[in-house]
C-alpha positions in Angstrom: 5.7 -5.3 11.3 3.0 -3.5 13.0 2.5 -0.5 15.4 -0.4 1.0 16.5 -1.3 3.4 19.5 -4.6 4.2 20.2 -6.2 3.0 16.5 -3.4 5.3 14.8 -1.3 3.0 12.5 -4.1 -0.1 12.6 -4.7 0.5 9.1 -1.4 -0.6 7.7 -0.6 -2.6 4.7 2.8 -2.1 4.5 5.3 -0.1 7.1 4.3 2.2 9.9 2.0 4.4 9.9 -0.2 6.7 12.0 3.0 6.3 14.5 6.4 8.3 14.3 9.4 6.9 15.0 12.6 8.4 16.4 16.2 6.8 17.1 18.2 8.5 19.0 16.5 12.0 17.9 17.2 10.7 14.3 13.6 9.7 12.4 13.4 6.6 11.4 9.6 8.2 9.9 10.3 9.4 6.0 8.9 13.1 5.2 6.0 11.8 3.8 5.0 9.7 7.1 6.0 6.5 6.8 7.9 4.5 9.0 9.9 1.3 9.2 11.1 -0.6 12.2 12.7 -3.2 10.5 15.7 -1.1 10.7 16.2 -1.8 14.2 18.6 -3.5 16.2 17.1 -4.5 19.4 20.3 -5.8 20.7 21.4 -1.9 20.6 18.1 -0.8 22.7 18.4 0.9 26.0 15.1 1.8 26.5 11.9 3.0 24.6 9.6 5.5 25.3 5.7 6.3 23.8 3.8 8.9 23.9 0.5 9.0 23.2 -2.4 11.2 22.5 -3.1 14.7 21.6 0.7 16.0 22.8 1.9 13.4 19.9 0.5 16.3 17.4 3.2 18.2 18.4 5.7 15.6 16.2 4.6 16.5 12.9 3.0 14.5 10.0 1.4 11.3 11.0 1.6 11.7 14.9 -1.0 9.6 16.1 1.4 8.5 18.7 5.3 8.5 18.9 7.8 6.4 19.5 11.2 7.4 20.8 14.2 4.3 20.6 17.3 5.6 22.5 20.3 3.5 22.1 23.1 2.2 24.5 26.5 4.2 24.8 29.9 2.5 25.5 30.6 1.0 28.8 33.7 1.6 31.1 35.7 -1.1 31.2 34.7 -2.6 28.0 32.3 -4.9 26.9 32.3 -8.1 24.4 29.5 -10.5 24.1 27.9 -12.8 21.8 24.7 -15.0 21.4 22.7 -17.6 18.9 19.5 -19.0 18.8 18.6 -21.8 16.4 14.9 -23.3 16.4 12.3 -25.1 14.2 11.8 -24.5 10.6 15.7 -23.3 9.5 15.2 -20.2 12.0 18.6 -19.3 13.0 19.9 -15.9 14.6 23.0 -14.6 15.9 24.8 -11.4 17.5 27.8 -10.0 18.6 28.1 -7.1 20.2 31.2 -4.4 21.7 31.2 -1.6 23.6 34.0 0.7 25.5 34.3 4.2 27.1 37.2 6.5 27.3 37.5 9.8 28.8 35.0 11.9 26.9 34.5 9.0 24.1 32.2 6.0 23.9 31.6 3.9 21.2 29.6 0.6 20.7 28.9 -2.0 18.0 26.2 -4.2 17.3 26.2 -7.2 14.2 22.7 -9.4 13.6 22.6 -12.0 11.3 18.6 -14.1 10.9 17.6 -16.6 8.4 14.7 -18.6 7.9 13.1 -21.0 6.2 9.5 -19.9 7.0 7.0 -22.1 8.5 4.8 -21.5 5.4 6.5 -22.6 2.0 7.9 -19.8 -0.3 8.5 -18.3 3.2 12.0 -18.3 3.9 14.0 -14.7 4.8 17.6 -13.7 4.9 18.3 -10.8 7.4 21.7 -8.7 8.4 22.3 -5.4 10.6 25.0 -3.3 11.4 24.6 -0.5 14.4 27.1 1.4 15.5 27.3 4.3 17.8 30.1 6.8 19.0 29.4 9.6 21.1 31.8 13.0 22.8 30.7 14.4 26.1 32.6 17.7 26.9 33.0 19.4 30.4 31.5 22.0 29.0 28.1 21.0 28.2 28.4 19.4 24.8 27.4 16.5 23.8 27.8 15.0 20.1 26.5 11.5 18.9 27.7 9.9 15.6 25.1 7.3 14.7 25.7 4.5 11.6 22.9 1.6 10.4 22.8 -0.7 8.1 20.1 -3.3 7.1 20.6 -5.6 4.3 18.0 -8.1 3.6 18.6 -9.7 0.4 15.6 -12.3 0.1 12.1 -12.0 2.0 10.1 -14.9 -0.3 6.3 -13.6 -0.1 3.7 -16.5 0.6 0.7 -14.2 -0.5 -2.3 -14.7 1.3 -4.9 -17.1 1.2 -8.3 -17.8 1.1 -10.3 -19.2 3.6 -10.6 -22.6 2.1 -6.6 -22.3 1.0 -6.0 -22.2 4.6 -8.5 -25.1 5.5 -6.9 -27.8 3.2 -3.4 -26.7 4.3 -2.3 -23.5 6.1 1.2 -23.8 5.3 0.6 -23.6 1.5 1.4 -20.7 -0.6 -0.4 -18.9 -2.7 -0.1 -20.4 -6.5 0.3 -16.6 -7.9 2.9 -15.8 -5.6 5.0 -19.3 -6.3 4.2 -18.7 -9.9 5.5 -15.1 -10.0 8.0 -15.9 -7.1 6.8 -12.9 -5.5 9.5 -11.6 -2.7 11.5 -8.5 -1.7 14.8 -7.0 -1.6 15.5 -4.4 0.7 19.7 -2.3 1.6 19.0 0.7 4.0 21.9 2.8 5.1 22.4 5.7 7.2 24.6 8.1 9.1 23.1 10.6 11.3 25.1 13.3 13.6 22.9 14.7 16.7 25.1 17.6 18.7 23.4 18.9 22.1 25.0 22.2 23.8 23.6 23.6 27.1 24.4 27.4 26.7 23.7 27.9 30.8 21.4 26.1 33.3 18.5 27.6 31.7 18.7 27.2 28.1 19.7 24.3 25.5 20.3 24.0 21.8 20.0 20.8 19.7 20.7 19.9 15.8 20.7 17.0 14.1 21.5 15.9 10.6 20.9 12.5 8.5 21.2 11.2 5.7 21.0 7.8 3.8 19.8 5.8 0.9 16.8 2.7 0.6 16.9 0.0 -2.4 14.4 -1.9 -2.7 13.7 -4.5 -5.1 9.8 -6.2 -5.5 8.3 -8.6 -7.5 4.7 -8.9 -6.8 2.1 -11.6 -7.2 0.3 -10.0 -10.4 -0.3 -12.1 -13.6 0.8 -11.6 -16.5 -1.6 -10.5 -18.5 -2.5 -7.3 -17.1 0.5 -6.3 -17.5 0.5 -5.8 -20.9 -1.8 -2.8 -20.7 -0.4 0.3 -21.7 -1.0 2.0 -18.5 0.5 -0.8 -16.7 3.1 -0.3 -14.3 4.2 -3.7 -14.5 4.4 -6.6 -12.0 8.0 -5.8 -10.5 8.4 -2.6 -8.8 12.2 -1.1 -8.6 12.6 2.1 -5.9 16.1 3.6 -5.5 15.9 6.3 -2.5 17.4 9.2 -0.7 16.8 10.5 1.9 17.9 13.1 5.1 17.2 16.2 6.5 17.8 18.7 9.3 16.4 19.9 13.0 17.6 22.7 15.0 15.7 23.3 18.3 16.5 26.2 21.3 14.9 25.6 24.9 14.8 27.8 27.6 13.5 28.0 31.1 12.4 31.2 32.8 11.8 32.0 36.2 8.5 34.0 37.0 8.4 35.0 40.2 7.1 31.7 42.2 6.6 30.2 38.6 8.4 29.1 35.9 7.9 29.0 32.4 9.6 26.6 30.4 9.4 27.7 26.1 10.9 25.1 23.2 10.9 26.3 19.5 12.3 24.1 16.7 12.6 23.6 12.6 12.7 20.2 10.9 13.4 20.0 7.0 13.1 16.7 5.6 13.2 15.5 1.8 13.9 12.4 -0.1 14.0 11.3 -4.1 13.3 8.3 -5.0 13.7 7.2 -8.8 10.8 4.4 -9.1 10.5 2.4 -12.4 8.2 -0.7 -12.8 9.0 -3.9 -14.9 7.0 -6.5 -16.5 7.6 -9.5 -13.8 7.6 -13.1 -16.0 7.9 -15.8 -13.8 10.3 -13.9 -11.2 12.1 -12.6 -13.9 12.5 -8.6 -14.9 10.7 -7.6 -18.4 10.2 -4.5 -20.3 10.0 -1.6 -18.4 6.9 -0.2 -18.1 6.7 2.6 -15.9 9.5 5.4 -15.0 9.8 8.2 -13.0 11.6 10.6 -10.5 9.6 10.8 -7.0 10.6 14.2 -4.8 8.7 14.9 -1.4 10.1 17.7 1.5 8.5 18.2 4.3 9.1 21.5 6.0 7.9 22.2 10.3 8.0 25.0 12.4 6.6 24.5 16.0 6.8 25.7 19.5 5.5 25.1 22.8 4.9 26.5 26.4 4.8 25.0 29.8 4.1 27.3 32.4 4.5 25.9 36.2 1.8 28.3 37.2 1.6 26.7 40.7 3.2 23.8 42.8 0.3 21.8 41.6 -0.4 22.7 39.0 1.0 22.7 34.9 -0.7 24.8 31.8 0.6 23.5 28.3 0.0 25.0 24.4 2.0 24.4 21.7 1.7 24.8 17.4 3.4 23.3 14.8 2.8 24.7 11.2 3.6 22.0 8.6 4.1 21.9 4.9 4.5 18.6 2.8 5.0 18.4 -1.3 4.8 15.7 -3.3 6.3 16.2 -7.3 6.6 13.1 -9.9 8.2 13.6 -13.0 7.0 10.9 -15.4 9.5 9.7 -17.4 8.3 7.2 -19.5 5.5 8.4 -21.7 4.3 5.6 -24.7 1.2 5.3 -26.8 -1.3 4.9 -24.4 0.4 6.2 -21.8 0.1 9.7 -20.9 2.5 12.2 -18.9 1.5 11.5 -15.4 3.8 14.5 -14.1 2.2 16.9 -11.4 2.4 17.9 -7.8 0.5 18.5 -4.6 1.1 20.1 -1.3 -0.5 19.5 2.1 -0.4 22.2 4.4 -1.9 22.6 7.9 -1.3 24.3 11.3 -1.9 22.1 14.5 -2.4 23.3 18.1 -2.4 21.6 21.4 -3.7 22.5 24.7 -3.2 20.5 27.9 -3.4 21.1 31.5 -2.0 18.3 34.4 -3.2 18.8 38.2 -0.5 17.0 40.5 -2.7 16.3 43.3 0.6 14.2 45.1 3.6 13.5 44.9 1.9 10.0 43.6 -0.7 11.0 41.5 -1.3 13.1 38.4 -5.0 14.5 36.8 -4.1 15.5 33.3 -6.6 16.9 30.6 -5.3 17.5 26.5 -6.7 18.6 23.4 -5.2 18.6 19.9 -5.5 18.8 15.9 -3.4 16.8 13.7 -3.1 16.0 10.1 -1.8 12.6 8.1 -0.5 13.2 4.7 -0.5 9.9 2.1 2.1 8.7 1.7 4.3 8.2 -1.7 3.5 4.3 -2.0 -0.2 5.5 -1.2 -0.1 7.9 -4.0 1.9 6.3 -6.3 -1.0 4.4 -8.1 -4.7 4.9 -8.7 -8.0 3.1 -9.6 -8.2 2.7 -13.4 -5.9 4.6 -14.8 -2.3 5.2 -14.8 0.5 7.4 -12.6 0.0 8.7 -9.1 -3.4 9.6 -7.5 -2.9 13.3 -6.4 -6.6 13.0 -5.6 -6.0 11.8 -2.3 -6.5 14.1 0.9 -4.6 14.2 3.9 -6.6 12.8 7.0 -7.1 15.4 9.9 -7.3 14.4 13.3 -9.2 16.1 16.5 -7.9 14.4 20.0 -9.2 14.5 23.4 -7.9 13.0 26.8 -8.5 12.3 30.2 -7.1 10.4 32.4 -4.9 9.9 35.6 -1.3 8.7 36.6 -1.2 7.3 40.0 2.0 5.4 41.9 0.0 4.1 45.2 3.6 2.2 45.5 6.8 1.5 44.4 6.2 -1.6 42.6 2.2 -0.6 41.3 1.3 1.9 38.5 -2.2 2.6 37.8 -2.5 4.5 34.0 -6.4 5.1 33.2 -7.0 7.4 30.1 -10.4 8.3 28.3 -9.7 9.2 24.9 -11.3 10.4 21.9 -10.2 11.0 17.8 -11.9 11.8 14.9 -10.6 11.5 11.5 -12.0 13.1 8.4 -10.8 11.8 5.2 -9.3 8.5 6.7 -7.0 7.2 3.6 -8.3 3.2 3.2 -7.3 0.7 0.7 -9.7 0.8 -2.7 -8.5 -1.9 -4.0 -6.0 -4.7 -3.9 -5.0 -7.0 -6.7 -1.8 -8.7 -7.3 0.2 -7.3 -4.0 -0.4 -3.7 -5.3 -2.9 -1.7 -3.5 -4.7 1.8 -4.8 -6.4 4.3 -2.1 -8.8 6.5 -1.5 -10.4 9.0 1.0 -13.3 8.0 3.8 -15.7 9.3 5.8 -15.3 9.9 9.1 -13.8 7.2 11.6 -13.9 7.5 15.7 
């Protein structure tokens, strides 16, 4: 799966990035910027929001645009349904879903089960989710969400791709290497997150949330055998075991100037996950020696405020910073003749301000204007190989990002929307692919990209 906003994320070859993602104020974006969707229950979706454009800076590491999930809460009187869908080529889905509200308590549950055979062969995909949601409202201006997911997805066979006269003799063919090497994946996510929301008076709000959970997943790629015998191999099935959470604590205030107002946020977000990856020689789908092994730490660290100052009836002034801070450490644990100690670190660091200003001409239309700096770290799948040699590539630069807007909002009636936008951003040090052989892709810095 795919997301991009506004070029961000475009360059993909595996997850989300460019784009963050929250649920329910939880990330579903790791520390070191990249996101999965997968994750997902649409079933469980209330609405979703994007923002896009400079303000997106504002998010952190790899904010080219943001997307914000927010689930749905129990219903009064309760609520039971269930639905399947069964179609061509073994597809086959189903869900059941519950909800119920009492007093100050709501709670909902959501189960997804999808299987596949694939309309391409070596395609078929096994698929279960768990959601689950129970939230506390208090009289008082509390409000606490507990928030549990689960995604298993035992089997995704990989196809590979194909070549151009592959496709033209029969499109629904799979690539010999990846039958050959019965290339797939494995993937069991789970997480808990707790979000807690306490409005102190009219004018000012606290909010904290903390998650946690753990990622598996199991890959044999498409790679030959041969090559794998090299020394600084790192084998043809890749093993990552992960953990993952962090924290955010944010105070908001509004202040009355005179005929003004001045609303002020300031927050902190700590992130961090390990992740123990080891590679194996891959024989025909089945796991060999091992030949690469090692302990995978990155923590991401924020700090970040913003202002919005009413300064008129029609009119709204906006700046806000964040300061961000993102390590990467591997500790290589399997050294060998041949193979050297790939152990080392890096940190990104970078402080990003925004400016904007919004005219509200009307009650139906809106003049906005927004600049901002950003920056994109690599991420640890980005990092973790490199061209011609063995371990990870702490070469590799973080991208940085300058934005520019303009554009209008205007409502000429209730049932039209008119959204026009000029936009510009320039990257230095765009991370592209450098080379990709056997499913496993290296990287390296560009030039410039508009």
């Amino acid at each position: 799966l795919q997301v991009r906003i506004r070029g961000f994320g475009a360059r993909s070859t595996f997850g989300i990035r460019g784009v963050r993602i929250l649920v329910d104020g939880i990330p579903a974006t790791m520390p070191d910027g990249q996101g999965q969707l997968s994750t997902l229950s649409l079933p469980s979706v209330e609405r979703i929001e994007v923002l896009r454009g400079p303000l997106a800076q504002l998010y952190g590491n790899a904010a080219g645009g943001v997307v914000q999930v927010f689930t749905r809460e129990g219903e009064s009187p309760p609520v039971a349904g269930a639905e399947a869908y069964a179609g061509s080529f073994g597809t086959r889905r189903a869900c059941a879903s519950g909800s119920a509200r009492a007093g100050a308590f709501a709670g909902r549950v959501d189960v997804l089960a999808f299987e596949t055979d694939g309309w391409r062969r070596h395609g078929s995909a096994t698929r279960r989710q768990y959601d689950a949601r129970l939230s506390w409202a208090a009289p008082t201006g509390t409000r606490i969400a507990l928030l549990a997911n689960v995604f298993d997805q035992p089997e995704a066979l990989d196809p590979g791709g194909l070549t151009r006269a592959q496709r033209e003799t029969d499109p629904r063919q799979a690539a010999p290497a990846s039958v050959a090497q019965n290339a797939r994946k494995a993937v069991l996510q789970q997480q808990l997150g707790l979000v807690a929301e306490h409005r102190l008076d009219a004018d000012r709000r606290v909010t904290a949330r903390v998650y946690g959970g753990r990622r598996d997943l199991d890959d044999p790629l498409s790679g030959p055998l041969a090559p794998q015998q090299s020394p600084t191999s790192a084998g043809g099935l890749a093993e990552r075991d992960r953990d993952y959470g962090g924290v955010g604590l944010q105070y908001a205030q509004r202040f009355a100037l005179g005929a003004t107002a001045l609303e002020a946020v300031a927050g902190v977000d700590v992130d961090g996950l390990r992740e123990t990856r080891r590679g194996y020689v891959n024989d025909a789908g089945v796991r060999g020696a091992l030949k690469r092994d090692e302990l995978n730490r990155v923590e991401s660290r924020d700090a970040y405020a913003q202002l919005q100052w009413h300064a008129a009836p029609a009119w709204t002034l906006l700046a806000g910073v964040r300061a961000s801070r993102v390590s990467f450490q591997v500790d290589d644990r399997f050294v060998a003749p041949g193979n050297p100690d790939d152990s080392g670190r890096v940190d990104y660091e970078a402080v990003n301000p925004v400016l904007g200003v919004a005219w509200h001409a009307s009650d139906t239309l809106n003049v906005y204007a927004n600049l901002g700096r950003g920056f994109e770290t690599p991420t640890s799948t980005e990092l973790a190989y490199r061209l011609g040699g063995s371990g990870p590539n702490f070469a590799l630069q973080a991208a940085t990002a300058r934005h520019a807007e303009l554009g209008a909002k205007w409502r000429p009636g209730p049932d039209t929307l008119l959204d026009l936008a000029f936009f510009e951003a320039r990257t230095d040090d765009e991370i592209v692919v450098a080379s990709n052989v056997g499913g496993r892709s290296t990287f390296r810095n560009a030039g410039r990209t508009d």
